[in-house]
C-alpha positions in Angstrom: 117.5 125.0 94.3 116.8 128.6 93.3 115.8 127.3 89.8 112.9 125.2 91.9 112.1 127.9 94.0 111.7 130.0 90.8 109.7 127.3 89.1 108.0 126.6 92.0 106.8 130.3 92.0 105.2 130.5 88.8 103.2 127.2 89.3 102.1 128.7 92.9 100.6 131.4 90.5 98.7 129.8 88.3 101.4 129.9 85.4 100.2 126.7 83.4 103.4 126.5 80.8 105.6 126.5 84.3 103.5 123.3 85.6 103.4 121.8 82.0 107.1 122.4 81.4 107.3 120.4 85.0 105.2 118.0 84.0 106.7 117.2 80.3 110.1 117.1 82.4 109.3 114.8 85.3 106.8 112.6 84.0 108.1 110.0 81.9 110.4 109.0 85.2 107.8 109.2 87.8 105.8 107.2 85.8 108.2 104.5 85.7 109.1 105.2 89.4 105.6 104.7 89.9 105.0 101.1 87.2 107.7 99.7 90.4 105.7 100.7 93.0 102.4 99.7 91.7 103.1 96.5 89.5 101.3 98.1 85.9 101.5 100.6 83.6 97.9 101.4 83.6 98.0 101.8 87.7 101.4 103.9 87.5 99.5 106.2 84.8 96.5 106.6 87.1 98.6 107.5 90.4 101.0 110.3 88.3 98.3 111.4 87.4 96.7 111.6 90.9 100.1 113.2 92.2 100.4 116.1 89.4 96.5 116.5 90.5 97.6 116.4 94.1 100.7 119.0 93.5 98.4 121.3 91.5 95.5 121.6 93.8 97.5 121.8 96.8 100.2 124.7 95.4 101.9 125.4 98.6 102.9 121.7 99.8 106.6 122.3 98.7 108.5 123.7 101.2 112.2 124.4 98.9 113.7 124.6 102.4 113.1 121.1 103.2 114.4 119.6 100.0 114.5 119.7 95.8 111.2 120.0 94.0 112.2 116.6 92.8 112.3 114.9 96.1 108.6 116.6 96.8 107.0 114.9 94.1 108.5 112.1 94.4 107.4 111.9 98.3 103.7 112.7 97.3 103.9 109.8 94.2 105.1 107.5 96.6 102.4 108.4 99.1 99.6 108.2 96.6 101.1 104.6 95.0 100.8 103.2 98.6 97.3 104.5 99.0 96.7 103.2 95.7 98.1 99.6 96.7 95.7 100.2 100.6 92.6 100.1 98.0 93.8 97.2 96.1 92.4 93.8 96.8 94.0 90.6 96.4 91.1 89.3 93.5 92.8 92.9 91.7 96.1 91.6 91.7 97.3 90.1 88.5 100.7 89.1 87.1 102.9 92.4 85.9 102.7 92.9 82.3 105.2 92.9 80.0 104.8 96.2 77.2 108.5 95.6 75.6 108.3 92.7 73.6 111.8 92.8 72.7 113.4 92.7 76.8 116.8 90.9 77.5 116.6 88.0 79.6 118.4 89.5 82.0 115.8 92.6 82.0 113.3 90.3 83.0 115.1 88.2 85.3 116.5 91.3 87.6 112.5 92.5 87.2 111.3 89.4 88.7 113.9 89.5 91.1 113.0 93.2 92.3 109.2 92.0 92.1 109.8 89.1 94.5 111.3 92.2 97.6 108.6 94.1 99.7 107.8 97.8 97.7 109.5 99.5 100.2 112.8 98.4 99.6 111.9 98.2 95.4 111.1 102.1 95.4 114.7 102.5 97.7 116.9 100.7 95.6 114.5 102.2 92.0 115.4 105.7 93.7 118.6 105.8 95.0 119.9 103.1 91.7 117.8 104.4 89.3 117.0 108.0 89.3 120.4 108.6 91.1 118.6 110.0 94.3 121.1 111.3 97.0 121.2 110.1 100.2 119.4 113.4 101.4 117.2 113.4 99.0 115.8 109.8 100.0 115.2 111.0 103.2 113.3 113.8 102.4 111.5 111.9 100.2 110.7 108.8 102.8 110.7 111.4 105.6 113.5 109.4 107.6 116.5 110.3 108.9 119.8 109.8 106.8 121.0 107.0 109.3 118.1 105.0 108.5 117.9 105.4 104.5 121.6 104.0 104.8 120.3 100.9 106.5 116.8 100.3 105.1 119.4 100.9 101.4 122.0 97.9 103.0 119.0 95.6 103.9 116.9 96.2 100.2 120.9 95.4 98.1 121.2 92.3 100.7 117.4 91.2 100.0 117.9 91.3 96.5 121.3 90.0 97.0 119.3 86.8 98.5 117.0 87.0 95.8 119.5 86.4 93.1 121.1 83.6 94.7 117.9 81.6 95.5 117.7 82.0 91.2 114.9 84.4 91.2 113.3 84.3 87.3 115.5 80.8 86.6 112.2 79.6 85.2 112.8 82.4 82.2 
């Protein structure tokens, strides 16, 4: 934590290698964080880049006593993906696009299957599965108590569970 609070320090100052150093570190993850929430890569692109925006206009919105650097951004990502989707209309929507060519079946079938679950539980299970978020962490990022990450978490593994028995992506 004191390397964020460090970090976090030169950014607050204006240093721009400190906020491009956090950028080229955290980027490539939120952005895929974000192509979860938001359904393309073109839309998760577009709300990074509205969150690094966000972070670096707003410089004192991390609070290191409330949580990692991490868990801040990906707290304000998450709020800007659902404003994103608020804006979104149905004629907007369009099928998820596939950019790797060469995915497993299985790739695409657990995708589908994590599709067909509300966002909500897709950015719980992508954070706490995926980028290895804590259990503290998830609540300081959904701004919930640690009780209720531990059963909004049980409810998103049993609604994929359900999911993958009803043969999501058996059309493959």
């Amino acid at each position: 934590m004191a390397d964020d609070q460090e970090r976090w320090r030169k950014i607050t100052q204006g240093d721009a290698a400190a906020y491009d150093a956090f950028y080229r570190e955290t980027a490539p993850r939120l952005r895929l964080f974000l192509r979860q929430l938001v359904g393309s890569n073109e839309a998760a692109e577009d709300v990074a880049q509205e969150t690094y925006t966000r972070i670096w206009n707003r410089p004192h919105g991390f609070q290191p006593e409330r949580g990692s650097l991490q868990a801040y951004l990906y707290g304000v990502a998450r709020k800007r993906a659902a404003e994103w989707g608020r804006k979104q209309t149905p004629a907007a929507e369009a099928a998820p696009e596939t950019t790797e060519p060469c995915r497993t079946e299985i790739t695409f079938i657990m995708g589908d299957a994590l599709q067909r679950i509300p966002e909500e539980q897709r950015a719980l299970l992508w954070l706490r599965e995926v980028e290895g978020q804590s259990y503290q962490e998830l609540a300081e990022i959904l701004e919930i108590p640690i009780g209720t990450v531990r059963s909004r978490l049980f409810a998103a593994r049993e609604a994929l569970r359900q999911v993958w028995r009803q043969g999501a992506g058996r059309a493959v």
